[in-house]
C-alpha positions in Angstrom: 22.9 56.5 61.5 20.5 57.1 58.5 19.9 54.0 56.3 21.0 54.0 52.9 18.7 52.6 50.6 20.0 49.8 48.0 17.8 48.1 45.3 16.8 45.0 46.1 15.9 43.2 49.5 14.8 39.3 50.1 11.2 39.5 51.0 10.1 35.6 51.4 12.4 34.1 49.6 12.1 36.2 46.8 14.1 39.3 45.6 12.0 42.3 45.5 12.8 45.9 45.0 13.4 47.9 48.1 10.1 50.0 48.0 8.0 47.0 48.2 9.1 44.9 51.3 6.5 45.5 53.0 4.7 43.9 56.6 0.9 44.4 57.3 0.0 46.8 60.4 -1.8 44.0 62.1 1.8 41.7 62.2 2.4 40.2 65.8 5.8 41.1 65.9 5.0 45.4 65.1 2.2 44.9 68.2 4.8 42.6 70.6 8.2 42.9 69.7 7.9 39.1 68.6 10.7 39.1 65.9 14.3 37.7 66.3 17.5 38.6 63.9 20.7 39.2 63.2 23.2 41.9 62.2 25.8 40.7 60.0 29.0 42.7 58.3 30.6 41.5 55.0 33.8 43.6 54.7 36.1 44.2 51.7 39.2 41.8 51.7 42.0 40.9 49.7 39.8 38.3 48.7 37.3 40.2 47.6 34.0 41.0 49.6 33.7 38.0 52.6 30.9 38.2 55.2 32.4 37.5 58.5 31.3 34.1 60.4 28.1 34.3 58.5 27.4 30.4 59.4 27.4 31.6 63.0 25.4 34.1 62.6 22.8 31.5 60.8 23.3 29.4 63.5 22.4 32.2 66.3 19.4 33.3 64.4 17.6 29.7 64.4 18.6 29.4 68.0 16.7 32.4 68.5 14.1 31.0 67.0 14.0 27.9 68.6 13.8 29.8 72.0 10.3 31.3 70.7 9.2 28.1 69.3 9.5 30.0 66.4 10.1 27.7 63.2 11.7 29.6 60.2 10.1 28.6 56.7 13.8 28.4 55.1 16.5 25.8 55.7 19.8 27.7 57.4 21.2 27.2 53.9 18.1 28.8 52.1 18.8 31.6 54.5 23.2 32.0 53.9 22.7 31.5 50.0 20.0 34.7 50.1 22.4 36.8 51.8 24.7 36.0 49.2 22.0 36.9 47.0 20.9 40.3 48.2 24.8 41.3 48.7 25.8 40.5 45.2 22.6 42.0 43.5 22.8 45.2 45.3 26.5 45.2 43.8 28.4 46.1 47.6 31.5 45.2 48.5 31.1 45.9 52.0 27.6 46.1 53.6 25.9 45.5 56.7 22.9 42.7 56.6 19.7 42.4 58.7 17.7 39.5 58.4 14.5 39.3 60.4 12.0 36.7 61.1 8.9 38.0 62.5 5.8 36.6 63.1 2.9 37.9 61.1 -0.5 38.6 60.3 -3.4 36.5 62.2 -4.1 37.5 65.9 -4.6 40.5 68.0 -3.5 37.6 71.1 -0.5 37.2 72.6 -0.3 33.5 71.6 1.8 33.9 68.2 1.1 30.5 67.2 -1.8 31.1 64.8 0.4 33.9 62.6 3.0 33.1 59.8 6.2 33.8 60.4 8.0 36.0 57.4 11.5 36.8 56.9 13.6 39.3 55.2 17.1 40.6 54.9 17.9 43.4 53.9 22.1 44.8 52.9 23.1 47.9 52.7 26.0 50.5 53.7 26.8 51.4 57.4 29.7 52.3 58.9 31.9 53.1 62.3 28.0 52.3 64.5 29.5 54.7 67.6 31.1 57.5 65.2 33.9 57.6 62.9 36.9 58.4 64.9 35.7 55.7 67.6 38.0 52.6 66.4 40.6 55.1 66.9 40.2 57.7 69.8 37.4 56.0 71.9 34.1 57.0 73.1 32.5 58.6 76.4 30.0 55.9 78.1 28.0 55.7 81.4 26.6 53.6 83.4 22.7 53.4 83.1 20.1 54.0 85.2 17.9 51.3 83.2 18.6 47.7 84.6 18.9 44.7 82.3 16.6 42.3 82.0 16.7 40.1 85.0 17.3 36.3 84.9 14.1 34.2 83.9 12.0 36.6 82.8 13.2 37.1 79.3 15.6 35.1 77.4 18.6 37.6 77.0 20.8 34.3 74.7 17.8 35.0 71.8 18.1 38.5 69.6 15.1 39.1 69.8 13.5 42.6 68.6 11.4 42.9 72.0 14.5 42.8 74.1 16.0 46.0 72.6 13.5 48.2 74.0 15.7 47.7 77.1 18.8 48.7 75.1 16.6 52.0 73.6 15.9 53.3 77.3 19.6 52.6 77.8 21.2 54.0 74.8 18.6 57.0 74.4 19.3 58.2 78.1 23.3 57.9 77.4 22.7 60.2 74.5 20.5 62.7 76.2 23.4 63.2 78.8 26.1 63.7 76.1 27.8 60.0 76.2 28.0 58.0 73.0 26.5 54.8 74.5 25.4 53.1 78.0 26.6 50.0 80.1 23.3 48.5 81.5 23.7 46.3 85.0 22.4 43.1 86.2 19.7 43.3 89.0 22.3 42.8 91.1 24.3 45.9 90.6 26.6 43.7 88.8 28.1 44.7 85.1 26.3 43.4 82.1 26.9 44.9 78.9 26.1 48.2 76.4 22.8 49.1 75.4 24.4 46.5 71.7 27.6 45.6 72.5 29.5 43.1 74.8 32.2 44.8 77.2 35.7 44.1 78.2 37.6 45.5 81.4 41.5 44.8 81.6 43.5 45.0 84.3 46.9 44.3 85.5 47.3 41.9 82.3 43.9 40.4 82.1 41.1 41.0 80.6 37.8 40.2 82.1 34.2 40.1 80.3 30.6 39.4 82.1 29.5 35.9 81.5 26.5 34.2 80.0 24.5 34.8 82.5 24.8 38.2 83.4 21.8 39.0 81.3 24.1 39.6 77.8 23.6 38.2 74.4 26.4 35.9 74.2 28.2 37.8 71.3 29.9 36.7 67.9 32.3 39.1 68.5 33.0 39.1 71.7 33.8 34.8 70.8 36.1 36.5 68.6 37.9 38.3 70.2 38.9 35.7 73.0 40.3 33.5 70.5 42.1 37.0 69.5 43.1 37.2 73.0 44.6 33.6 73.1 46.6 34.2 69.9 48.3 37.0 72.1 48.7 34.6 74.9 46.3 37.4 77.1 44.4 35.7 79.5 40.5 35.7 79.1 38.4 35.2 82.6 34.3 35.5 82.2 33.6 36.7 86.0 31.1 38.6 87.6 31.8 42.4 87.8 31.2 44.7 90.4 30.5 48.7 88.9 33.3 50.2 90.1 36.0 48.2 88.3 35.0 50.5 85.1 36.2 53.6 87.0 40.0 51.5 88.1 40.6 49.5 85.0 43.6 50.4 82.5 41.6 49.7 79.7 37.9 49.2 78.4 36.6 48.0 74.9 33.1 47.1 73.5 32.4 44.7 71.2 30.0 44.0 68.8 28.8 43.3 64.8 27.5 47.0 64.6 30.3 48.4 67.2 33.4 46.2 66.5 36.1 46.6 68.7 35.5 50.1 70.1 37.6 51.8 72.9 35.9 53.4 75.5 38.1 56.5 76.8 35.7 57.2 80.0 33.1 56.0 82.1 30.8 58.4 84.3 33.5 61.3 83.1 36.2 59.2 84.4 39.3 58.5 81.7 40.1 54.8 81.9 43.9 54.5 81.7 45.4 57.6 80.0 42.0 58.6 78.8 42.1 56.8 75.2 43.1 53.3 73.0 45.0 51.5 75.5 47.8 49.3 73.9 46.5 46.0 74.0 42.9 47.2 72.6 45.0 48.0 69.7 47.0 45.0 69.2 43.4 43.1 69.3 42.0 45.6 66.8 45.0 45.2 64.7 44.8 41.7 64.9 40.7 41.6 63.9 40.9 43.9 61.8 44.4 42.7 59.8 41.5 39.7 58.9 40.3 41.6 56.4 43.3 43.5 55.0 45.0 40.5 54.6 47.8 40.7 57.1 46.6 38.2 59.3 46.3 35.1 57.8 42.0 33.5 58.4 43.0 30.3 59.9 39.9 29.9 61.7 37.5 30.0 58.3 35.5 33.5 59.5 35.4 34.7 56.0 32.6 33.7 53.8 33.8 35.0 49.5 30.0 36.9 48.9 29.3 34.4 45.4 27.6 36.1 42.5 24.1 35.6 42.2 
């Protein structure tokens, strides 16, 4: 999906206009991937426009950061009031916001520690991340040939930009075969998650989701949706899960900031239940979703009013 450029972006704690955020060639995180951040939706409500847990996704971002001993020149309330900022000066009521920490310019080594760390966040217009009609028909997935990460060699809990080059090799090979996404497994031939989303199998009644340390970025999302789940008195079990559960289960979702709830109609060519939204993917959708329409009521305080800058 193409961006869509808007005015302004936060550059450093500034607001600058879009053509001039800019990062020297020589920054650490271009040569080593050593950047973390964060993908963030603010929807249109019958409040107005609200991000969507934006304090959590704050608080993920600095945990990130912590991993990498990376320490972030704004407070986490410098960093929610500028993407108040960059919403509401780029006038959008619904937007999609990327802030980045990175570090900088200062060392051809692999030792980041001598280079500042910048920041930005960009806002700007995306929508339906695996195709339009995907919230409501499904998509085609398959399993990868491309691994995850395996345990202890990098930190799969951060978002950090060097881990996605696993998720690329995933998602470009799904592509190149005609699927929409790619589920990536542990080393163990165990199920992790997509190539950017957190996954869901139920069957017979409950609905089961990799755990923490199945190599998966422990999504806002995902936490979500198991409160979503409890609301509907479904039962929620985070197990290991062997391959072949995708091909027998009666439904599949993926979850995820850029994905939301999204149904997935077939693995490997195989339909999962009748081959589209099963009923209880719906009731969750309606139920996330019905946030931001206002027919379910925010009792859990996910939505953030964007304030005018």
């Amino acid at each position: 999906m193409s961006i869509n450029a808007t005015e302004w972006i936060w550059h450093d704690g500034e607001l600058v206009p879009w053509a001039d955020a800019k990062v020297h060639v020589l920054a650490h995180g271009l040569h080593f991937g050593s950047s973390i951040f964060e993908g963030i939706r603010v929807y249109e409500t019958a409040r107005g426009p609200c991000f969507f847990r934006l304090r959590e996704h704050v608080e993920r971002m600095f945990d990130s950061a912590r991993i990498y001993r990376m320490e972030i020149p704004f407070t986490r309330e410098e960093v929610e009031r500028a993407c108040h900022e960059v919403v509401a000066r780029n006038g959008l009521r619904s937007a999609y916001i990327r802030p980045v920490a990175y570090f900088g310019y200062g060392t051809l080594g692999l030792d980041p520690a001598p280079c500042p760390v910048g920041m930005s966040i960009a806002a700007v217009e995306w929508g339906r991340y695996l195709g339009s009609d995907a919230i409501e028909n499904g998509v085609d997935v398959c399993v990868s040939s491309w691994a995850r990460l395996a345990p202890n060699t990098v930190p799969t809990l951060a978002k950090a930009g060097g881990n996605y080059l696993s998720s690329q090799l995933i998602t470009t090979e799904a592509k190149r075969h005609g699927y929409a996404e790619g589920i990536g497994l542990c080393t163990d031939g165990t199920i992790s998650e997509g190539a950017g989303e957190n996954l869901f199998v139920l069957r017979d009644g409950v609905v089961r989701t990799p755990g923490s340390a199945a190599s998966i970025l422990v999504g806002i999302t995902r936490d979500s949706v198991k409160h979503i789940c409890a609301d509907l008195d479904l039962e929620v079990r985070e197990e290991s899960l062997p391959r072949e559960i995708l091909y027998l289960a009666d439904e599949v979702f993926m979850t995820g900031t850029a994905a939301e709830i999204t149904p997935v109609r077939s693995v490997d060519r195989i339909p999962v239940g009748s081959g589209g939204r099963g009923p209880w993917t719906q009731r969750i959708q309606e139920r996330f979703f019905g946030l931001f329409d206002g027919s379910v009521e925010d009792t859990r305080g996910w939505l953030t009013p964007v304030e005018e800058a």
